[in-house]
N, C-alpha and C positions, 0 to 999 in steps of 0.2 A: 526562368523559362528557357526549354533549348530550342534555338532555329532553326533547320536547317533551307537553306538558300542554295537552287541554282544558279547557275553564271554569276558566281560574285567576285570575281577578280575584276571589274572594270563597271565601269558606269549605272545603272539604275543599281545594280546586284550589290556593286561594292557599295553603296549609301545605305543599304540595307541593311550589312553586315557591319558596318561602324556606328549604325546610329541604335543597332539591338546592342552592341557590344558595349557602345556608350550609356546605356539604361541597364545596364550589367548582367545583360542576359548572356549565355552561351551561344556558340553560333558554329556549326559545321557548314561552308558550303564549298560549292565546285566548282571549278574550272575545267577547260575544256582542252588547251594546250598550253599555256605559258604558266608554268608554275613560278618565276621570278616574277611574276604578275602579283600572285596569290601571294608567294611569300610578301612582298608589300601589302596587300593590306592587312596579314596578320598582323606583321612588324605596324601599322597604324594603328590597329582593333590594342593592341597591348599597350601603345603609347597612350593611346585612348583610356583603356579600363584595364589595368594590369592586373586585375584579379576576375576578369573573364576568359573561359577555355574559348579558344578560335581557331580549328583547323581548317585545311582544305584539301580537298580530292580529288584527282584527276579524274574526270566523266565525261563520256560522250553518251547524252541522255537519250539517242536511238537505240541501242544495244539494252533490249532489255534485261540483256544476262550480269552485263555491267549494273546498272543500276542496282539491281538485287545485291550485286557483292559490296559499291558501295553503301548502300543502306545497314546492309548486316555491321561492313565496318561503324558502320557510325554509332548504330545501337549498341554496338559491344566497346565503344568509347563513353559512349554518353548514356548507355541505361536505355535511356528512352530519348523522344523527342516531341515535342507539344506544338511547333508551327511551322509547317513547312510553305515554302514561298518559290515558284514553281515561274522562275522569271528567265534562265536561257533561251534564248532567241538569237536567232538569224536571217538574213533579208539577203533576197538575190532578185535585181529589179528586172524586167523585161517586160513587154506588152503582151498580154494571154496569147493572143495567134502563134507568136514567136519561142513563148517560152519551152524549154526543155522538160522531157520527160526526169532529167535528173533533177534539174532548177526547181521545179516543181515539189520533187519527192522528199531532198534534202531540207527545204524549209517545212514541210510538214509531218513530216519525221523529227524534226527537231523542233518548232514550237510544242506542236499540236500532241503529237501521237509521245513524245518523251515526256510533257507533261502529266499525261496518263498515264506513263510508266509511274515516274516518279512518286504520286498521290496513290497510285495504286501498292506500293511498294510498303508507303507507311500508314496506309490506313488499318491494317488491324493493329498496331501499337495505338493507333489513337483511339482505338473503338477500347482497347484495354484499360486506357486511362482515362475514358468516358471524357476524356477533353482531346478540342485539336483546333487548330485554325489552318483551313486551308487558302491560299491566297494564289491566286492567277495572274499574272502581269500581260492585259493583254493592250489594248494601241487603240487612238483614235483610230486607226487604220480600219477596226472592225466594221465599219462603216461603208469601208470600201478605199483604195486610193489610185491612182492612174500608174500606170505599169507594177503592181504589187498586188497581181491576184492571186499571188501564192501566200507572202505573207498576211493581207487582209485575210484570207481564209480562214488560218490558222487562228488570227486574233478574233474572228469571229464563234470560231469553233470553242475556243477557250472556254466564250459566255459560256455557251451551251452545257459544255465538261462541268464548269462548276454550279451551274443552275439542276443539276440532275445530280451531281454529288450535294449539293444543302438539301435538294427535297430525300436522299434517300441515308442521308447519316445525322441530320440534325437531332433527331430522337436518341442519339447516342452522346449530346455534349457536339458534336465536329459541326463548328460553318465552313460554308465554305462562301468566298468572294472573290469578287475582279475588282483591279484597281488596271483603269486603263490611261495610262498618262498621254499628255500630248508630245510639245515638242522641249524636249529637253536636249543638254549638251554633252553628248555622247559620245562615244566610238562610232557608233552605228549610224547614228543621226549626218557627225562630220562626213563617213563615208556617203552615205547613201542620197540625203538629201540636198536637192538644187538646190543652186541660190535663191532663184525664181521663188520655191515653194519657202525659205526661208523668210523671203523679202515679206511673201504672202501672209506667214503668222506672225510677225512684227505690226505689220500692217492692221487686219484685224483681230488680233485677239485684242479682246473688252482690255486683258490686265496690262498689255503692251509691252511684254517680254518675254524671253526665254525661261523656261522651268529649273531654278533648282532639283537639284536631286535629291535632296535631304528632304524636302515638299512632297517627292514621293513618297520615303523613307518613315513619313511620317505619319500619314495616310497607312502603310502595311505595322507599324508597330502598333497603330490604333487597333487593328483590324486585329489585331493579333493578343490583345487585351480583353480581362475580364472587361471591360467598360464597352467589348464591344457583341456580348455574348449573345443581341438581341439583332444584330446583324448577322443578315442571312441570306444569299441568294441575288445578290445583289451586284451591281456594277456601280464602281466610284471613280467617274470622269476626274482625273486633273490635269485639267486643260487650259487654268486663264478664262476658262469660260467660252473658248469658241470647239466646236460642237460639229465641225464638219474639215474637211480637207480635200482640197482638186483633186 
């Protein structure tokens, strides 16, 4: 099977891209500026499975002219590709009254609306191959969280993008699903989240710690499996079990 993976050079993306690589799948994904990022986790996906292809590609998944060029390159590397995993994301915190017309535009440009680049890019090779697994990485945040009504949006929006992509390609072979994780230990996470909200999900979450990322990782290779061709339309919390966030 070939992957291709947004944001895999660091945290949920790159667990994604070593634990497909590890099951000796192929795996194209992107980054967004630090290619000595990317080249590490090739340089791991190889240590990992040296007989898996792993490249990666510069993207910034607003530009929807860019995504088209990288897709073409990828198909004319890889043939084809059968799962794509649609996880670059960005967070820029502020209180709605306060927030900027740019703060705003930038995180939903790039969760939400390059999402839809990206799925929209390779859904007719998947309609061709009468197979595809689309996959969403979207956030308990969907829910809502206190100064994050740009990224909550976007993770809400996600649902949406793929509950109308399962209803209107599943006839064709393609699911499509959300896998919305809780608090895991990240880039994004170290930046963004307070101690306060940290102390918070130690506190109550039922399993009483932080998320590996392979827990993700593991959850999107499912999703991404004939075992899971009966999945569809659907959102898979992995959160330890707690279910909300201040």
């Amino acid at each position: 099977m070939i992957f291709f993976v947004t944001g895999g050079s660091r945290g949920l993306g790159e667990s994604v891209v070593l634990e497909a690589a590890r099951a000796g799948h192929d795996v194209a994904f992107t980054y967004n500026s630090r290619r000595d990022a990317a080249d590490a986790v090739i340089a791991k996906a190889k240590e990992i499975s040296p007989s898996s292809k792993v490249l990666a590609y510069g993207l910034d998944v607003r530009d929807s002219a860019a995504v088209e060029r990288v897709g073409d390159e990828v198909l004319d590397e890889f043939d084809t590709v059968h799962a794509v995993v649609c996880n670059a994301g960005v967070n820029l915190n502020g209180l709605a009254a306060n927030m900027s017309d740019d703060d705003w535009k930038f995180v939903v440009d790039t969760n939400l609306t390059g999402s839809f680049y990206v799925a929209r890019q390779f859904l007719p090779t998947l309609v061709r191959n009468k197979f595809g697994r689309l996959i969403f990485m979207s956030s308990l945040g969907r829910n809502g969280v206190s100064g994050q009504a740009n990224y909550a949006a976007t993770k809400a929006g996600l649902c949406g993008l793929s509950a109308t992509l399962s209803k209107e390609y599943a006839r064709r072979g393609i699911t499509s699903n959300v896998v919305a994780p809780g608090f895991f230990e990240t880039d994004m996470t170290k930046a963004d989240m307070s101690e306060s909200n940290k102390d918070f999900w130690l506190k109550y979450c039922p399993v009483g710690r932080i998320g590996d990322p392979k827990e993700v990782a593991s959850v999107v290779l499912f999703l991404a499996s004939a075992g899971a061709s009966y999945v569809n339309g659907t959102v898979i919390d992995v959160t330890g079990g707690l279910d909300w966030a201040p």
